[in-house]
C-alpha positions in Angstrom: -44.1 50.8 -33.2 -47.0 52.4 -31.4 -49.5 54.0 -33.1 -48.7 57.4 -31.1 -45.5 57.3 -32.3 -45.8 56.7 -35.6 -48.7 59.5 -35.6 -46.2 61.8 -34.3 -43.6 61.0 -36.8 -46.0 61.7 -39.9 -46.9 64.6 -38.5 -43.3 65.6 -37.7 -42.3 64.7 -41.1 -45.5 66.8 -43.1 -44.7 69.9 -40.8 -41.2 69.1 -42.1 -41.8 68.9 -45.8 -44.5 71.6 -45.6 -41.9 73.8 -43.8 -39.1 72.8 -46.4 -41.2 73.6 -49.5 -42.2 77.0 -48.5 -38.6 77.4 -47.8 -37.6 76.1 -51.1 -40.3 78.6 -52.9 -38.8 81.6 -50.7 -35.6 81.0 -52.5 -36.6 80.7 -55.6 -35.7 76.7 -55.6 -38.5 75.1 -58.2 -36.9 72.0 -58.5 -35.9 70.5 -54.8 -39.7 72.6 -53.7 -40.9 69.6 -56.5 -38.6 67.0 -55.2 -40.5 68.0 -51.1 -44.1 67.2 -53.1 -42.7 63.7 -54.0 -41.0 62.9 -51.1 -42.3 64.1 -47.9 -45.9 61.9 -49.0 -43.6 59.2 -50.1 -42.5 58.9 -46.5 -45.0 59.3 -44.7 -46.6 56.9 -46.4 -43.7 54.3 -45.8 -44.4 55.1 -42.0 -47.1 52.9 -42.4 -46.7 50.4 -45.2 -43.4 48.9 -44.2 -42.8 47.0 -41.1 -40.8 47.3 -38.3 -37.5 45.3 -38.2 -38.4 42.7 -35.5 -35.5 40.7 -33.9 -35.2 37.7 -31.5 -33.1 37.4 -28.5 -31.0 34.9 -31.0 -30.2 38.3 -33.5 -27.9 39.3 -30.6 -26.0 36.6 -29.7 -22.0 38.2 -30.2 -19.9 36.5 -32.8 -16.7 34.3 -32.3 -13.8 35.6 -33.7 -10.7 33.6 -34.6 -6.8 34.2 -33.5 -7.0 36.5 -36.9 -9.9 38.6 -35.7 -12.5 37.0 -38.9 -15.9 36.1 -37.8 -16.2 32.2 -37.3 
């Protein structure tokens, strides 16, 4: 993914969880506002530590299918 994009998505997602846990304290909601502290790093973080699925022009070869309709 390019890096402007994944910039833009971690900042998306902190505006997000920023957003949700202000929310969260305007109703009164302790436990979800906790749950936003954990989660909203936790995936922004992911952003950048997993990779991206990659796939060969292979991966989309269609399937066969039998008279039955199974995957051969």
């Amino acid at each position: 993914m390019p890096f402007h994009i994944k910039m833009g998505l971690t900042v998306v997602v902190g505006l997000a969880a920023l957003a949700g846990w202000f929310f969260m304290g305007s109703l009164g909601q302790t436990g979800p506002q906790y749950a936003l502290l954990f989660l909203g790093p936790f995936t922004m973080g992911s952003l950048w530590i997993f990779p991206e699925v990659m796939r060969s022009k292979a991966d989309n070869k269609p399937v066969g299918r039998d008279a039955a309709g199974r995957a051969q």
